[in-house]
Structures are given as C-alpha cells and as structure tokens.
PDB file of N, CA, C and O in Angstrom:
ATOM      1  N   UNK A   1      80.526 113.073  96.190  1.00  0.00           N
ATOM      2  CA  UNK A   1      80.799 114.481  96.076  1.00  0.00           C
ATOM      3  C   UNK A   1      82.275 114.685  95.784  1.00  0.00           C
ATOM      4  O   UNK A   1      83.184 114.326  96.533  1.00  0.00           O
ATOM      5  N   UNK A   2      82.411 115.274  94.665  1.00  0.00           N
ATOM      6  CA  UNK A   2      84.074 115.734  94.377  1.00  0.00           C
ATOM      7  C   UNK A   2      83.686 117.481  94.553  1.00  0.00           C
ATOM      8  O   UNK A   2      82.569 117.999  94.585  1.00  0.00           O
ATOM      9  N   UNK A   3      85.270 118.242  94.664  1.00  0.00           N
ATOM     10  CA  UNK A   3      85.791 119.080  94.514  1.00  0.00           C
ATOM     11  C   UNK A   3      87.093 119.367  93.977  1.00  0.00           C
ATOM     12  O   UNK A   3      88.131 118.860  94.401  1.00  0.00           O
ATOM     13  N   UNK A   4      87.016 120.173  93.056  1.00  0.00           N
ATOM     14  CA  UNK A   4      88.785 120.541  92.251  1.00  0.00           C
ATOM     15  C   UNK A   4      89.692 121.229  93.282  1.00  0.00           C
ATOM     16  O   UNK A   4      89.287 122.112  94.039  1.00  0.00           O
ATOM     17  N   UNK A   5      91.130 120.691  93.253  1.00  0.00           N
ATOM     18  CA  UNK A   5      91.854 121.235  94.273  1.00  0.00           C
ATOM     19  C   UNK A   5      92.925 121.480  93.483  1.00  0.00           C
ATOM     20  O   UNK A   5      93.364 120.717  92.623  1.00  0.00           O
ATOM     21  N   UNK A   6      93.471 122.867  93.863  1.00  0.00           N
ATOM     22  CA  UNK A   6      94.774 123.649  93.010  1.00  0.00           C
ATOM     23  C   UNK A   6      95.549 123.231  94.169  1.00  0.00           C
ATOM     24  O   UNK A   6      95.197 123.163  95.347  1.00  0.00           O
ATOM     25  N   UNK A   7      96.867 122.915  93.526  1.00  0.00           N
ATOM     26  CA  UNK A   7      98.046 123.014  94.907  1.00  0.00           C
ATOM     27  C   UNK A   7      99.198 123.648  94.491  1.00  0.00           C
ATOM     28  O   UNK A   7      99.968 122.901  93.887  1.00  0.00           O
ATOM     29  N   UNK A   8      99.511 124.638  94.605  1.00  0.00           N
ATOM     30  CA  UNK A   8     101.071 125.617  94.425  1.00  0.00           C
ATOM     31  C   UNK A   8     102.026 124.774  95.227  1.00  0.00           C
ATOM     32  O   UNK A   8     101.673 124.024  96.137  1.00  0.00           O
ATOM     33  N   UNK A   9     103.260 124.955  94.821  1.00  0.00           N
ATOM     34  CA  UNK A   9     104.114 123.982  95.957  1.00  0.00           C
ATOM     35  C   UNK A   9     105.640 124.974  95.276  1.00  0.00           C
ATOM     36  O   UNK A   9     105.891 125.275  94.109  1.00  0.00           O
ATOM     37  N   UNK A  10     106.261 125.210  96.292  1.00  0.00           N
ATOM     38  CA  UNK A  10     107.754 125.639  95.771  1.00  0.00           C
ATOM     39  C   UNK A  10     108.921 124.868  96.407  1.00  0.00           C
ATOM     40  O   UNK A  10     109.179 124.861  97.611  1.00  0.00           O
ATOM     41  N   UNK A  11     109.708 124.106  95.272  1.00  0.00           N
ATOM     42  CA  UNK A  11     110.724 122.822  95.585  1.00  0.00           C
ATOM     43  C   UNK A  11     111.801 123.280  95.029  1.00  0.00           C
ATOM     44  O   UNK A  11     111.854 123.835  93.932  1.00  0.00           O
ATOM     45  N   UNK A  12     113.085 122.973  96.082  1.00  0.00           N
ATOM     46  CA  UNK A  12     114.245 122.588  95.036  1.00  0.00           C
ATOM     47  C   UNK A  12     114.748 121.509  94.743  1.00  0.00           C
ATOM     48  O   UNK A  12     114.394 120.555  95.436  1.00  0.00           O
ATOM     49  N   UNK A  13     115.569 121.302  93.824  1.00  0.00           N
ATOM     50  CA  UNK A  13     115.525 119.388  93.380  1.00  0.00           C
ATOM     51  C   UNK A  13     115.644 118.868  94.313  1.00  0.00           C
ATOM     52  O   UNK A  13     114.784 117.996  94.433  1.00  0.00           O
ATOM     53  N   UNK A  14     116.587 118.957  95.466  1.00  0.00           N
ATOM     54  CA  UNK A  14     116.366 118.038  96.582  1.00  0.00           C
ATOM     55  C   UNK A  14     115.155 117.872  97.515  1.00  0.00           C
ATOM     56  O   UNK A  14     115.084 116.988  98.369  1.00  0.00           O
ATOM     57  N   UNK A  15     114.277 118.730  97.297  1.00  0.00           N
ATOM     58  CA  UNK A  15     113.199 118.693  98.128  1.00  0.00           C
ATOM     59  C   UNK A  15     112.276 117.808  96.921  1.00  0.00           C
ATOM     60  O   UNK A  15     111.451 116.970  97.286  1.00  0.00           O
ATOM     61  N   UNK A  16     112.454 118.021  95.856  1.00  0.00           N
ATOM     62  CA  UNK A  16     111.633 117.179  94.862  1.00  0.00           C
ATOM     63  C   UNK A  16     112.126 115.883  94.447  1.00  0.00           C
ATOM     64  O   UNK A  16     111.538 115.029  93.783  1.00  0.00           O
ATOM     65  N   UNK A  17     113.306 115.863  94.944  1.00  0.00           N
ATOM     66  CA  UNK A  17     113.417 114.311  94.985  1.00  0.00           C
ATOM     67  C   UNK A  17     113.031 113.349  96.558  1.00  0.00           C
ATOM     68  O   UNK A  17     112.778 112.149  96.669  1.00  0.00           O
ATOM     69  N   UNK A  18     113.102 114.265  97.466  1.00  0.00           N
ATOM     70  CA  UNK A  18     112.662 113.419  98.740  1.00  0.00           C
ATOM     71  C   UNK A  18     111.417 113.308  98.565  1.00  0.00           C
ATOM     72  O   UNK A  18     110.868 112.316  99.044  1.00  0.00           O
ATOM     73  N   UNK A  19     110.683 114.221  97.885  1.00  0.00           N
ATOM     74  CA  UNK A  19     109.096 114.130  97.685  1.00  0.00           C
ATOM     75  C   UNK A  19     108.646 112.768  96.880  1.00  0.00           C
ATOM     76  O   UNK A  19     107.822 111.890  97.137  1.00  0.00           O
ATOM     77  N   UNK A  20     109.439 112.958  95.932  1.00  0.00           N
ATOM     78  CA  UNK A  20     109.079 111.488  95.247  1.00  0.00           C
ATOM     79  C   UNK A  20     109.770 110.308  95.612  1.00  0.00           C
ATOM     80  O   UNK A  20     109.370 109.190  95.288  1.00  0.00           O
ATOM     81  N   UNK A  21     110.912 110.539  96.352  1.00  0.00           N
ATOM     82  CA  UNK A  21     111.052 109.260  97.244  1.00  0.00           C
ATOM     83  C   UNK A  21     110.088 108.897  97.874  1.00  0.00           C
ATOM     84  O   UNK A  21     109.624 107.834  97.463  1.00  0.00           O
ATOM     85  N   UNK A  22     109.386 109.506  99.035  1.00  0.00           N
ATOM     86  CA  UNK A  22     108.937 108.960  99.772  1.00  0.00           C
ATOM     87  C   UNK A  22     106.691 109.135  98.860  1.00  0.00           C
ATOM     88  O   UNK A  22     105.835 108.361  99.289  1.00  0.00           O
ATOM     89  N   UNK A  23     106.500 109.691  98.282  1.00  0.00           N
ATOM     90  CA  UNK A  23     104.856 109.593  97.625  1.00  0.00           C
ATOM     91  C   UNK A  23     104.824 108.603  96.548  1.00  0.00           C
ATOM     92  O   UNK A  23     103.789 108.016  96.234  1.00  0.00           O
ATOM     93  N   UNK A  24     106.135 108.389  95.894  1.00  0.00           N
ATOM     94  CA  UNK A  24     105.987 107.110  95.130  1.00  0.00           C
ATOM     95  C   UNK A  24     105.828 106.210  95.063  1.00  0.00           C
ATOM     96  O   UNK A  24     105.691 105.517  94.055  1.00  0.00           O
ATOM     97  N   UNK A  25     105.779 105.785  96.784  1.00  0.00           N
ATOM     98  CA  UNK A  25     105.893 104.469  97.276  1.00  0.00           C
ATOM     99  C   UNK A  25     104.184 103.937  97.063  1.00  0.00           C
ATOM    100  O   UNK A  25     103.306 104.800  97.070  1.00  0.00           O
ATOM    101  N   UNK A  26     103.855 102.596  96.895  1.00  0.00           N
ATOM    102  CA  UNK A  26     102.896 102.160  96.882  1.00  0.00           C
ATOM    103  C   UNK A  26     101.565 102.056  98.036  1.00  0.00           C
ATOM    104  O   UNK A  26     100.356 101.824  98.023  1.00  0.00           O
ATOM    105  N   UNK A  27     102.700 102.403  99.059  1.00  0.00           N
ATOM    106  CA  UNK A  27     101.800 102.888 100.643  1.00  0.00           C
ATOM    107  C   UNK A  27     101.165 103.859 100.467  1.00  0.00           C
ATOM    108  O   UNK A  27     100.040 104.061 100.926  1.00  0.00           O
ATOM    109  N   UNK A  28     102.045 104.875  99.511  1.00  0.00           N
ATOM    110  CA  UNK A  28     101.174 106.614  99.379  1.00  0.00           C
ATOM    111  C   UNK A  28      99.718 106.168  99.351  1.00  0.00           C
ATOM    112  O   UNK A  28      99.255 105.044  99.158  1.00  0.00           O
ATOM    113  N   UNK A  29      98.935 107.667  99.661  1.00  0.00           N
ATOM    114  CA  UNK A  29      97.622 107.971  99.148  1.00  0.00           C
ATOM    115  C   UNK A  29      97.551 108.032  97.613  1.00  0.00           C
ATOM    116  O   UNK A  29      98.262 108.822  96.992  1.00  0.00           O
ATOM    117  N   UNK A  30      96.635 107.142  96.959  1.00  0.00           N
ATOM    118  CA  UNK A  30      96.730 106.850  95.626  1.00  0.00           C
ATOM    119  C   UNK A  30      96.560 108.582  94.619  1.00  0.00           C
ATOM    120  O   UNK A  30      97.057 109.064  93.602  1.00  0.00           O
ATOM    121  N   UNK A  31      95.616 108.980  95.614  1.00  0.00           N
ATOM    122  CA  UNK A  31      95.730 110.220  94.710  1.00  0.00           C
ATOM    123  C   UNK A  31      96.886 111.151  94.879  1.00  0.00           C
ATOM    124  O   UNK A  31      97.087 111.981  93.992  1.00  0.00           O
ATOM    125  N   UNK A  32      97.674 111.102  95.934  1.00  0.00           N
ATOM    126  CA  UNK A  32      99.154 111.804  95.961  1.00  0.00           C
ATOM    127  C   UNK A  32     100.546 110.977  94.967  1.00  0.00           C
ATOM    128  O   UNK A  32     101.574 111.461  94.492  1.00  0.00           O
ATOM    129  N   UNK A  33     100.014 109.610  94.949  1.00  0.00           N
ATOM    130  CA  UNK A  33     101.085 108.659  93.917  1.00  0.00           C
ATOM    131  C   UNK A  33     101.134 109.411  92.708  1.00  0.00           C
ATOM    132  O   UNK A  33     102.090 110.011  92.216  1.00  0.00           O
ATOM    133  N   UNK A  34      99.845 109.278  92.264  1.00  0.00           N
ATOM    134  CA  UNK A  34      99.494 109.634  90.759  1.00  0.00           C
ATOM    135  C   UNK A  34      99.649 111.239  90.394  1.00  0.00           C
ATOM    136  O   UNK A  34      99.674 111.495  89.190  1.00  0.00           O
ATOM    137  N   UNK A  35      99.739 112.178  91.180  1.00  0.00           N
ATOM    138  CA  UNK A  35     100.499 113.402  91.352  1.00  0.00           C
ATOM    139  C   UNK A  35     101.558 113.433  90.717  1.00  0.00           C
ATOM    140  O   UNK A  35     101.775 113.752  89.548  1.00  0.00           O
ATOM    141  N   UNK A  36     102.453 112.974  91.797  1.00  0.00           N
ATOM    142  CA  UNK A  36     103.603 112.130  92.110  1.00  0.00           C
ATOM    143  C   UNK A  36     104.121 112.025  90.668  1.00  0.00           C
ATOM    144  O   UNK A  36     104.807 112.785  89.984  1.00  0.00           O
ATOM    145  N   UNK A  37     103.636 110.983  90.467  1.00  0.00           N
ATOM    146  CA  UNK A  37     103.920 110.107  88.706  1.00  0.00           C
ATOM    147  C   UNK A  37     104.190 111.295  87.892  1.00  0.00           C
ATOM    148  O   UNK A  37     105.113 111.556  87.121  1.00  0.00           O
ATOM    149  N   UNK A  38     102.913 112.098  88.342  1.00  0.00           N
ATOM    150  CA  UNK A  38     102.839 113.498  86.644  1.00  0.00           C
ATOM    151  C   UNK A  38     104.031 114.323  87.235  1.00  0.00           C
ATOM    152  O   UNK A  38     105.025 114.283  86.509  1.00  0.00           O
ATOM    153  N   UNK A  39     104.145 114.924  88.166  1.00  0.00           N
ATOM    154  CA  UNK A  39     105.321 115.825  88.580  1.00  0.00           C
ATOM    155  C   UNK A  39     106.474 114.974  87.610  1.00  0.00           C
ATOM    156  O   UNK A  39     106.880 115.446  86.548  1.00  0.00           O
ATOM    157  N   UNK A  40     106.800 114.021  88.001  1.00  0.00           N
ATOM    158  CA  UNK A  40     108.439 113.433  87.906  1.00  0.00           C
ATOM    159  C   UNK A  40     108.200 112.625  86.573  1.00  0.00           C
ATOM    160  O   UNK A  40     109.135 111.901  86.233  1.00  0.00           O
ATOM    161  N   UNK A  41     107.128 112.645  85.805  1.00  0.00           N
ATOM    162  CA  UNK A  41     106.958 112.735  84.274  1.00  0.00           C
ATOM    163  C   UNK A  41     107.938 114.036  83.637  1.00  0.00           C
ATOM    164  O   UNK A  41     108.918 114.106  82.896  1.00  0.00           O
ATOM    165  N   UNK A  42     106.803 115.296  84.607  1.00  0.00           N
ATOM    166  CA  UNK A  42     107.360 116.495  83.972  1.00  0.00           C
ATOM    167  C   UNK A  42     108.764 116.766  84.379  1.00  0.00           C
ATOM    168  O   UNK A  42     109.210 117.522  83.516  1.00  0.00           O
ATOM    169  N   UNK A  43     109.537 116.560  85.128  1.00  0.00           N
ATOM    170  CA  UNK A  43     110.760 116.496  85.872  1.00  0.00           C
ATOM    171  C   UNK A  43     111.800 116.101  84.648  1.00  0.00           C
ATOM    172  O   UNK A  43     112.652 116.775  84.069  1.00  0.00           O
ATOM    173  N   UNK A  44     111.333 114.590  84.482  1.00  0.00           N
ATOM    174  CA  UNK A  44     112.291 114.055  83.315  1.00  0.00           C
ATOM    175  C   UNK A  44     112.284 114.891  82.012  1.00  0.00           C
ATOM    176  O   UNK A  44     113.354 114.841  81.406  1.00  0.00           O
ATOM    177  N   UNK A  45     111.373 115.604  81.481  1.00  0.00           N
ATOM    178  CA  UNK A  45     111.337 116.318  80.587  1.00  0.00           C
ATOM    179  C   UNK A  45     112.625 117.792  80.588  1.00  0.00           C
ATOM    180  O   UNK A  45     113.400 118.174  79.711  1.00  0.00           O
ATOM    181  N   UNK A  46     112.412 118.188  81.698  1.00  0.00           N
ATOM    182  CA  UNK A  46     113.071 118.893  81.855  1.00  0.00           C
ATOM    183  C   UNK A  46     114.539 118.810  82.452  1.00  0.00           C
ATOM    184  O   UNK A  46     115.234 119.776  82.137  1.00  0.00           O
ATOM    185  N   UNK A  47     115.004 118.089  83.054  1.00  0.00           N
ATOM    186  CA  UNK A  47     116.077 117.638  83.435  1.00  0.00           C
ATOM    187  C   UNK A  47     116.566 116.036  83.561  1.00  0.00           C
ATOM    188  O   UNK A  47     117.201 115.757  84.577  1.00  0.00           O
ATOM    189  N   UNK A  48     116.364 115.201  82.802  1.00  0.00           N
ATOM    190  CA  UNK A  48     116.278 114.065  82.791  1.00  0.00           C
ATOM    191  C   UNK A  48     117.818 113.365  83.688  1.00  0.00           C
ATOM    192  O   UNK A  48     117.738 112.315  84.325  1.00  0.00           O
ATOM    193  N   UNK A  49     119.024 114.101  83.581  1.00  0.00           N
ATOM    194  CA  UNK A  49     120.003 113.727  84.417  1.00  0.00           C
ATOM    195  C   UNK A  49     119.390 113.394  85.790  1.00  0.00           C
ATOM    196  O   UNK A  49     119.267 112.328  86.392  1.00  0.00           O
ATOM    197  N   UNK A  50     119.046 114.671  86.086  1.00  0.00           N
ATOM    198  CA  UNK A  50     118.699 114.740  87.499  1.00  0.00           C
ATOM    199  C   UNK A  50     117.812 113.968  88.185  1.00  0.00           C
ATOM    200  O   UNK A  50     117.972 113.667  89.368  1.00  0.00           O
ATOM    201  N   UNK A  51     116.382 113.443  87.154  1.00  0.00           N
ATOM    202  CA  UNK A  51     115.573 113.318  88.161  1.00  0.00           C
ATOM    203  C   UNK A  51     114.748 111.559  87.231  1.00  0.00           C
ATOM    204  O   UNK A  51     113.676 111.145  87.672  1.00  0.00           O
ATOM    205  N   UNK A  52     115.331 110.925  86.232  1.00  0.00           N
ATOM    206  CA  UNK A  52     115.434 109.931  85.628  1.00  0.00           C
ATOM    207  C   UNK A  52     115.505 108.490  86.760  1.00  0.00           C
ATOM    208  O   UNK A  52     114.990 107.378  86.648  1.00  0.00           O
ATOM    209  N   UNK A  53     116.415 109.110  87.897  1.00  0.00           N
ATOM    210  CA  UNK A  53     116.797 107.541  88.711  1.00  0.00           C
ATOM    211  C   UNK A  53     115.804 107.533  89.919  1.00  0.00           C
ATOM    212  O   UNK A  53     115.768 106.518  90.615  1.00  0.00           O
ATOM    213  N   UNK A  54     114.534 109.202  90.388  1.00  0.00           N
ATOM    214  CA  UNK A  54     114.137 109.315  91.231  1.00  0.00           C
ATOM    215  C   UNK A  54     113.413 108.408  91.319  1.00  0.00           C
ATOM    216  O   UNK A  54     113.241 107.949  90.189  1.00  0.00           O
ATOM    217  N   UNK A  55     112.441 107.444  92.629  1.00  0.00           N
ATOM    218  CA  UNK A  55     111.510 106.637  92.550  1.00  0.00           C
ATOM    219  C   UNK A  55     111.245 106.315  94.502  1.00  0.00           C
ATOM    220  O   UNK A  55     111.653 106.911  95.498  1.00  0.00           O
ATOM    221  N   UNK A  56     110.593 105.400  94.349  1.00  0.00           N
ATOM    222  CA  UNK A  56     110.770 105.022  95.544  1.00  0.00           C
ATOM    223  C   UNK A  56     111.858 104.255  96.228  1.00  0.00           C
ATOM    224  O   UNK A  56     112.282 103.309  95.564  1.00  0.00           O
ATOM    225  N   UNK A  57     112.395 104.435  97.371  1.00  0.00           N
ATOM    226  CA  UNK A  57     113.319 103.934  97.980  1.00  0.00           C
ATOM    227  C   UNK A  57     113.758 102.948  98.048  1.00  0.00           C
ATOM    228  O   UNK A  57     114.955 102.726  98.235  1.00  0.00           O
ATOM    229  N   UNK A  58     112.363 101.633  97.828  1.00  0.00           N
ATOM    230  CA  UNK A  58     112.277 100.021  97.574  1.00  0.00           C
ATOM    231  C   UNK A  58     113.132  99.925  96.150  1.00  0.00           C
ATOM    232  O   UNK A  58     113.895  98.987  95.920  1.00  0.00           O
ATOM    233  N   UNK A  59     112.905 101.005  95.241  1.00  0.00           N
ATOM    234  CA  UNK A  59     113.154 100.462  93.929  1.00  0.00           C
ATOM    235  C   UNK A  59     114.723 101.303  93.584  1.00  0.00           C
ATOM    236  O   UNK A  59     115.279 100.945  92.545  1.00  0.00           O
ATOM    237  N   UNK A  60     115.237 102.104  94.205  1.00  0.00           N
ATOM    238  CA  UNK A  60     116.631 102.580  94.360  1.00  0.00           C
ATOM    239  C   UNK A  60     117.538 101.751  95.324  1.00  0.00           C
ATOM    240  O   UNK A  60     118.655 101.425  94.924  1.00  0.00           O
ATOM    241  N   UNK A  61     117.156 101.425  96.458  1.00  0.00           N
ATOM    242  CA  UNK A  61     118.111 100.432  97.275  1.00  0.00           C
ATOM    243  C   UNK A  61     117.985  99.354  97.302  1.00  0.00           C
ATOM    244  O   UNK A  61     118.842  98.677  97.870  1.00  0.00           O
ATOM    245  N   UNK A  62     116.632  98.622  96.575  1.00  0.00           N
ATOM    246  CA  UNK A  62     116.311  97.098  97.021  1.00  0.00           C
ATOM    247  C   UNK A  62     115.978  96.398  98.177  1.00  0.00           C
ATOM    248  O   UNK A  62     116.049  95.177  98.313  1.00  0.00           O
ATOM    249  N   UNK A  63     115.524  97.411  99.209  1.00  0.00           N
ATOM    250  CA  UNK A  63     114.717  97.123 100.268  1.00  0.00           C
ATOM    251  C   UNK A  63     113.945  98.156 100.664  1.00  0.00           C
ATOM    252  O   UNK A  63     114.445  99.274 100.542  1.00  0.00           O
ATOM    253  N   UNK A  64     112.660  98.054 101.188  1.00  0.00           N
ATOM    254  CA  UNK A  64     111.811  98.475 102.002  1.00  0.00           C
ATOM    255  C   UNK A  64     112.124  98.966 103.644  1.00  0.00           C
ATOM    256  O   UNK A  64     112.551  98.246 104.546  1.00  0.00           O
ATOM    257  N   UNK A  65     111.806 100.264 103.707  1.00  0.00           N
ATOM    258  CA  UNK A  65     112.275 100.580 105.310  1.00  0.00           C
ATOM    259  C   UNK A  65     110.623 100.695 105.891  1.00  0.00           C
ATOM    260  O   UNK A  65     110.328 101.176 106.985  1.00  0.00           O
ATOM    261  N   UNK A  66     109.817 100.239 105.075  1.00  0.00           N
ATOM    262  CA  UNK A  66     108.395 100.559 105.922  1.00  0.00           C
ATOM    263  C   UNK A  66     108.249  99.577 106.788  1.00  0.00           C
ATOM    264  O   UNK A  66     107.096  99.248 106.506  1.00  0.00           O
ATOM    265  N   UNK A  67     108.684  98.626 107.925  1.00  0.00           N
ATOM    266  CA  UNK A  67     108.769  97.483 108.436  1.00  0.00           C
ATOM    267  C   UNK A  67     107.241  97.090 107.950  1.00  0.00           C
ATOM    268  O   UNK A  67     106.897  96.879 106.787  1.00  0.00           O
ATOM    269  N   UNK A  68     106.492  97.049 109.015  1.00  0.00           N
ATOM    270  CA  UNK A  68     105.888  95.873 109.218  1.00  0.00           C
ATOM    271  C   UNK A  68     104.643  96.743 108.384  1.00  0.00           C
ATOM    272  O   UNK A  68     103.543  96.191 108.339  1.00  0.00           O
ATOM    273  N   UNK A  69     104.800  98.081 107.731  1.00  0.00           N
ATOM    274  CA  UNK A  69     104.180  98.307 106.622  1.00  0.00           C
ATOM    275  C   UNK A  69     104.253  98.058 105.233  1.00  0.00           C
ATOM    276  O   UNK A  69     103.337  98.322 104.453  1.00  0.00           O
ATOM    277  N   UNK A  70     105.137  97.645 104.975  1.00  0.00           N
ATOM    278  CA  UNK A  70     105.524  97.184 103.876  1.00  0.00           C
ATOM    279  C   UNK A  70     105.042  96.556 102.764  1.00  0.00           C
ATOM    280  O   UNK A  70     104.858  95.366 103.023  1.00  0.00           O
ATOM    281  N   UNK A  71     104.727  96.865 101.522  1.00  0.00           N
ATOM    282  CA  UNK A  71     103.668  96.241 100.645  1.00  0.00           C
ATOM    283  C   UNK A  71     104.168  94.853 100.466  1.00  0.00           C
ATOM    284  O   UNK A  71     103.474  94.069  99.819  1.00  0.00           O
ATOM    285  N   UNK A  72     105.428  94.427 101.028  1.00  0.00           N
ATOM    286  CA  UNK A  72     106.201  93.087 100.426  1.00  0.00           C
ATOM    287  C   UNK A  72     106.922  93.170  98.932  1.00  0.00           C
ATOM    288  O   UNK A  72     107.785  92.351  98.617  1.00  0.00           O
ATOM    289  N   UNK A  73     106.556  94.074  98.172  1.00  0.00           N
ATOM    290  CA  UNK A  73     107.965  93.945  96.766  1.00  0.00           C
ATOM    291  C   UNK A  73     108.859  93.471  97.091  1.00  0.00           C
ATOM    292  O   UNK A  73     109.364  92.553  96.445  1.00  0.00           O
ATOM    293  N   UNK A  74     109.528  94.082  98.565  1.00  0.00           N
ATOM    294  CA  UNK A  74     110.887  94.410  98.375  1.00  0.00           C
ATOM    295  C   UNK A  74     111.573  93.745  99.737  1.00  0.00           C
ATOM    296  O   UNK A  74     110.566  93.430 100.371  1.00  0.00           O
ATOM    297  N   UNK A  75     112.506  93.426 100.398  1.00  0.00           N
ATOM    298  CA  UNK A  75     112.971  92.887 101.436  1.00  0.00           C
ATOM    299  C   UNK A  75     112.924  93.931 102.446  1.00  0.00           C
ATOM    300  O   UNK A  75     113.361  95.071 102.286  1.00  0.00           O
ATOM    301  N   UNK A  76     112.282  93.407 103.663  1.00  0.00           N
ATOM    302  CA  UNK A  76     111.983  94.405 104.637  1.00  0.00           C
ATOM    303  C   UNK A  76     113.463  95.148 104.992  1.00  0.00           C
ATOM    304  O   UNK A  76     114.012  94.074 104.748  1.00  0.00           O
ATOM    305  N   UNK A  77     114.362  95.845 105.276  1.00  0.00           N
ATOM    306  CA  UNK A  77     115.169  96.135 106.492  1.00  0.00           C
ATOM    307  C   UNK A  77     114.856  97.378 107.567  1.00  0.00           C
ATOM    308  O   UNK A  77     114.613  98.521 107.179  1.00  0.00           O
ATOM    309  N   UNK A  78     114.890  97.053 108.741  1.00  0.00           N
ATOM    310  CA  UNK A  78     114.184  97.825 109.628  1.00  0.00           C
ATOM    311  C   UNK A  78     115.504  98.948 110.197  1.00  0.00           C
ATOM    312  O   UNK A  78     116.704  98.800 110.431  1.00  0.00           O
ATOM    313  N   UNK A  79     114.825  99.758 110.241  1.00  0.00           N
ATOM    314  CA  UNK A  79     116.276 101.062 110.412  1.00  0.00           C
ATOM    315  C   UNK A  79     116.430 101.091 112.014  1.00  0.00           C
ATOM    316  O   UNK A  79     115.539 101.282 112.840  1.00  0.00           O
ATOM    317  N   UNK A  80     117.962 100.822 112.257  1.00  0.00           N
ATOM    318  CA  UNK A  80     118.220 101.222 113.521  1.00  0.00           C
ATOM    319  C   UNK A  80     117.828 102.389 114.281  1.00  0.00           C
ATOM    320  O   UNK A  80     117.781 103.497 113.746  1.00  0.00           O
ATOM    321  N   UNK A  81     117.564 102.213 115.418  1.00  0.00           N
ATOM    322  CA  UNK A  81     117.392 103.563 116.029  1.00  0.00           C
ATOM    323  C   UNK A  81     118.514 103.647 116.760  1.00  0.00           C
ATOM    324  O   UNK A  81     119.270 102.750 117.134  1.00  0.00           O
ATOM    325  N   UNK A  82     118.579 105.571 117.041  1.00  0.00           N
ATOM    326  CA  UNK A  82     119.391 106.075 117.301  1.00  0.00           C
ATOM    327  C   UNK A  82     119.319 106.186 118.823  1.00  0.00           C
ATOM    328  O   UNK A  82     118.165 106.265 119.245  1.00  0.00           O
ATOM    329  N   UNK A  83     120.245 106.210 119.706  1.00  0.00           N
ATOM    330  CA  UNK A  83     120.281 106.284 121.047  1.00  0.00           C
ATOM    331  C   UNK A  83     120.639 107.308 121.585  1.00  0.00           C
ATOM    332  O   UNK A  83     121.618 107.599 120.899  1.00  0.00           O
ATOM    333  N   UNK A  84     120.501 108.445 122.694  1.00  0.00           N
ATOM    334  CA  UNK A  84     121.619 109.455 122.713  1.00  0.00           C
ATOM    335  C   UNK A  84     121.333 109.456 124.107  1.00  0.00           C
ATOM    336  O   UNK A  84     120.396 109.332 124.895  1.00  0.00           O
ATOM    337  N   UNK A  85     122.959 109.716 124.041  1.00  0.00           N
ATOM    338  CA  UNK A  85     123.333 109.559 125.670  1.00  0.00           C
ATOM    339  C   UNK A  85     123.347 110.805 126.500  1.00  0.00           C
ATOM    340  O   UNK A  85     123.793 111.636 125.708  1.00  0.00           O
ATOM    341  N   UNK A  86     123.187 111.239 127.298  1.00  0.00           N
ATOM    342  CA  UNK A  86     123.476 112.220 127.921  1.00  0.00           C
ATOM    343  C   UNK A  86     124.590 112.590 128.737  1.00  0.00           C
ATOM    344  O   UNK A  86     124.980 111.939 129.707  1.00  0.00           O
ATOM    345  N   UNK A  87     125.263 114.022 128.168  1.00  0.00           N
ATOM    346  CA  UNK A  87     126.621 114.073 129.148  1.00  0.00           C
ATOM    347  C   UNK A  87     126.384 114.339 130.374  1.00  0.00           C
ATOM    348  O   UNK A  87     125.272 114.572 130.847  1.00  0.00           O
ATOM    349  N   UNK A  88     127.472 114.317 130.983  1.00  0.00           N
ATOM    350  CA  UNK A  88     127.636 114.819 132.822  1.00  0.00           C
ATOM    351  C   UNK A  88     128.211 115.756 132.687  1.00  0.00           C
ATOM    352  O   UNK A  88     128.540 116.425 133.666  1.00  0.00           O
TER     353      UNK A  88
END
C-alpha cells in the first residue's frame, strides 16, 4: 500500500544546510536521502556558491561522528561530551 505525501517546509540557508548535513548521510531514511539529493540538486541551481560544498559531515570533515553507528566510509571520531558544573 502506498500513499502520496506533500511536504511544505520553510528554510533559511542555514537551516538548509544543517538539513542536508545531517539527511545526506547514508544512515538517513532512504526515502528522506533521496529528498535530500533533489532539494540540494535544486539548491545548486539556484545558488551554487552557497550550497555546492553542502553534503554529509563524513564527506566535509573526513570523519564520521555517528560512533558505533557509523556506515564505516569514514574514520569514526566520537564527540566529547560536555560536563557542567554547578556553582555554589
């Protein structure tokens, strides 16, 4: 069973580039990747400065922050966590 799904969405480039940072990745839901792909197809058309280097994070920094999710492309590095102390 399928159904057609419309999705409105209102972005500004920085919200459309964190979007395709993080749905581009190969972890995404395949049908949100391939979204994904057509948005920042149409992106480059229209602003190609801007949105030409967008991709996933593996393929802009050369490592993977998904630890132990990680598809393997890319060299794991696992992100520190943050600690916070409490004053007196």
């Amino acid at each position: 069973n399928a159904c057609e799904t419309k999705i409105v969405v209102t972005m500004n480039a920085r919200s459309l580039y964190n979007f395709l940072t993080v749905r581009l990745c190969t972890r995404a839901q395949w049908e949100i990747r391939k979204m994904a792909e057509l948005i920042r197809a149409e992106l480059i058309k229209v602003s190609p400065l801007l949105f030409e280097l967008t991709g996933p994070i593996c393929e802009r920094e050369g490592y993977c922050p998904e630890g132990k999710f990680s598809c393997g492309r890319y060299p794991v590095k696992e992100r520190k966590r943050r600690v916070f102390r409490g004053t007196n």
